[in-house]
N, C-alpha and C positions, 0 to 999 in steps of 0.2 A: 196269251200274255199281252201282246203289243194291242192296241186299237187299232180295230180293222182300215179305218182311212190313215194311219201312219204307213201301212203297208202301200199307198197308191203317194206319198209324200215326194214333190221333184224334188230329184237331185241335185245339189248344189256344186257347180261345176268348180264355183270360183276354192270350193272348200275339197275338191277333190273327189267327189265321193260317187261312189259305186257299188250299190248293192247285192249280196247274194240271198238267193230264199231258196233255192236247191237243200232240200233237207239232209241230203247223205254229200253235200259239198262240202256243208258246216260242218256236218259230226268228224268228216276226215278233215279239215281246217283248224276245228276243237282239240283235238288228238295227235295232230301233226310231229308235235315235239315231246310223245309222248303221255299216259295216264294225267287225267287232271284229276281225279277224286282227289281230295281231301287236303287241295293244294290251294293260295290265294291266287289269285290271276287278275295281270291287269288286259285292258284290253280298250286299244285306242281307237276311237271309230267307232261306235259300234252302230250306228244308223239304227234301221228300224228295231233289230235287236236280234236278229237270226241266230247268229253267232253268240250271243250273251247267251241266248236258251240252249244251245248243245253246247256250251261250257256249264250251265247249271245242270243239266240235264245230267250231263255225265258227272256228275258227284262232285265239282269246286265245291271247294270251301266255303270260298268267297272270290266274286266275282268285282275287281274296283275298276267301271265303265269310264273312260276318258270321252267326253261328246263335245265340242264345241256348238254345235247345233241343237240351239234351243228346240226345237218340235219335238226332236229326238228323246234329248235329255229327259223331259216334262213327261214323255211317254215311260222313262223306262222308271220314272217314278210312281208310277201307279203299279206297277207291278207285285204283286204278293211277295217276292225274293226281298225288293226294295226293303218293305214294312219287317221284314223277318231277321233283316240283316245279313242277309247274303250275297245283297247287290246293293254295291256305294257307287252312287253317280256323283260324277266330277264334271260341272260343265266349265269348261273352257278350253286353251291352247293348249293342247300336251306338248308341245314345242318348249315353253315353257315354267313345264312344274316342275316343281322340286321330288324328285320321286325318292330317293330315301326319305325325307318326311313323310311322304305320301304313304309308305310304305311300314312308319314307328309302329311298333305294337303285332304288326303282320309275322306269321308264320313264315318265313324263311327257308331256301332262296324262293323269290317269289316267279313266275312263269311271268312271261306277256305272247301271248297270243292275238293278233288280230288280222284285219283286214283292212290293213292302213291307207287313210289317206295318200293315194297318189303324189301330191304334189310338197308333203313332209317327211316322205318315208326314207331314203338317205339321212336327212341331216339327224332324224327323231332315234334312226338304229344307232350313227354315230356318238350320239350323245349316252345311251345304252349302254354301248360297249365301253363307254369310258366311264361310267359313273361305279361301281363296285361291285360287291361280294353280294348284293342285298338280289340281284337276277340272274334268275337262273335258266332255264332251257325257253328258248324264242320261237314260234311258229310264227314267220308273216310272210304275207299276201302282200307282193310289190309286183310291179311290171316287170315282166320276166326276163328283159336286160338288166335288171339292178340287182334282182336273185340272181342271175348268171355271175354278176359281177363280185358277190357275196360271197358264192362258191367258186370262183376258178382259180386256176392252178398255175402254178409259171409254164409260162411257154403260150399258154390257150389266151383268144381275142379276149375274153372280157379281164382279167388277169390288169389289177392295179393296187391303185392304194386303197380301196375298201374289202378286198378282196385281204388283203396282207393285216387290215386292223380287224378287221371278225375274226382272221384264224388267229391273232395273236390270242384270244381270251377263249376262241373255241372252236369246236369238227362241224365242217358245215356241210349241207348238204339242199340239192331238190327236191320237196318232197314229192309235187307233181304240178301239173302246166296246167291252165283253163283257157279254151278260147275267149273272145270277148263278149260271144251272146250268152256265155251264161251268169254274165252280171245285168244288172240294168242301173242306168242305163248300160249300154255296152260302150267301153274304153273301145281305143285304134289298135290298141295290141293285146299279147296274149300277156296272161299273169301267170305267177309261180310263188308259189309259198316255201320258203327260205329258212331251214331249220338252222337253230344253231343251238349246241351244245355245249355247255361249258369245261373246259380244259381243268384237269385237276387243280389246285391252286398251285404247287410247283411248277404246274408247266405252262401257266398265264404269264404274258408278258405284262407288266406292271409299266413301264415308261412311257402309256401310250401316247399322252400329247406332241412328246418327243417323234416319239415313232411317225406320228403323223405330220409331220411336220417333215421328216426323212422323205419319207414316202411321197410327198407331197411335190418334193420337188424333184423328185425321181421320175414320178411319172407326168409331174410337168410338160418335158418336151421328151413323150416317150421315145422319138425316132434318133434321140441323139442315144450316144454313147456314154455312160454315165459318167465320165471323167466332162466332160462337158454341162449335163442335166444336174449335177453338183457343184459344178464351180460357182455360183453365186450364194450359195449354203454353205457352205467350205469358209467362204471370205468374209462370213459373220463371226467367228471365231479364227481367224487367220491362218487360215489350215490350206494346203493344196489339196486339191479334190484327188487328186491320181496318189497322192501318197496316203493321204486317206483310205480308199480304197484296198490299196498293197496292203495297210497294214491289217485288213482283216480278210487278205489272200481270197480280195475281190480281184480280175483285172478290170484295170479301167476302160479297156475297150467294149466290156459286155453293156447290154442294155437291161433295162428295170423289171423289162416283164420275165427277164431270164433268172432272176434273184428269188431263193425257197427265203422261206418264212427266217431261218437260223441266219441267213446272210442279212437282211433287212436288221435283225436283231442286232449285231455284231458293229452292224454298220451307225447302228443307232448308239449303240455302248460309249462306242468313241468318240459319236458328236457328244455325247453328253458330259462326256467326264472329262471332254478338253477344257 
């Protein structure tokens, strides 16, 4: 598929990027969040195209490639998929597309699978989990502190407010870890590919700007005790923060990382309806 010299192309560091050509890497990376036949999938990143070929491979539908990187891009147009319309390249910033547009006419929910840019891959998920109904099951490749952070739990170190906005919309999990030499170039740390699943629509929480905005400053000054880590969120709406708390049979002496998902929520109910 690709041109043999996109395969030897430098990495663009300032754009994040890190290659995998491990062929049985891809197809478990492809498949991460589950069967892709017959499904549309985005996928941001995709460099020399590894990963776009074991999402075609394995039966997509249709594959819509997110590149900011013209050498990239220009290659994965020449591809047979491209002409047949089973592969839509978009070259620019996936930072900033409109992805329900991106999305009109697509089969629904759409998957996004990738191997994200390093240095977007926070802000690119949160923008995901806030945008709707139109995304459905996630498989990405982030440094394996940010999938830690994706996945844990109250009580465990990585345990904050990205951790509390993924499970609000869905079950997450690690699918599996890679050291650094098996990308190229190779990154300083290990990666982890970060499933998320989406929550029945009952049990998604809908207020997330809110919610992040809670959360936000909870885990702000995670070492205080949240009667403290709230009091200047409290005093935007004229609220005491420890009564606040009481009333959603929080105590104020706990701290943020010790809050399950149902307390965050509760705690969000009441900023929002004061």
């Amino acid at each position: 598929m690709s041109d043999p010299h996109i395969l030897n192309a430098r990495a663009n560091k300032s754009l994040g990027q890190h290659f995998l050509f491990d062929p049985d890497i891809l197809n478990r990376t492809a498949l991460s969040a589950g069967p892709v036949e017959g499904r549309t999938v985005i996928e941001v990143g995709p460099g020399p195209g590894g990963l776009t070929a074991a999402l075609l491979r394995n039966g997509a539908k249709k594959v819509i490639a997110v590149e900011m990187d013209a050498r990239f891009a220009e290659n994965l147009r020449s591809w047979k998929e491209y002409k047949e319309g089973r592969l839509s390249v978009i070259e620019g910033d996936g930072l900033s597309l409109d992805y329900p547009k991106l999305v009109e006419g697509e089969d629904k929910p759409v998957k996004i699978i990738a191997n994200l840019p390093y240095n977007v891959g926070t802000p690119m998920l949160i923008n995901w989990i806030k945008s709707g109904s139109w995304r459905g099951e996630m498989g990405l490749m982030f440094q394996h502190e940010v999938a830690a952070r994706v996945c844990a739990q109250p009580g465990e170190k990585h345990y904050g407010r990205l951790a509390v906005l993924s499970q609000a919309v869905a079950n997450t999990h690690i699918a599996f870890t890679l050291p650094p030499g098996a990308f190229k170039p190779p990154p300083k740390v290990d990666s982890s590919v970060a499933v998320l699943m989406p929550l029945p629509e009952d049990k998604k929480y809908t207020h997330l700007s809110t919610l992040e905005q809670v959360t936000g400053a909870a885990f702000g000054q995670r070492r205080k005790m949240l009667r403290a880590s709230l009091k200047s969120l409290a005093k935007t709406k004229n609220m005491d923060a420890s009564e606040w708390l009481e009333s959603c049979d929080i105590d104020p002496t706990r701290r943020a990382e010790t809050l399950e998902q149902f307390e965050f929520r509760a705690l969000t109910e009441a900023f929002r309806v004061k």
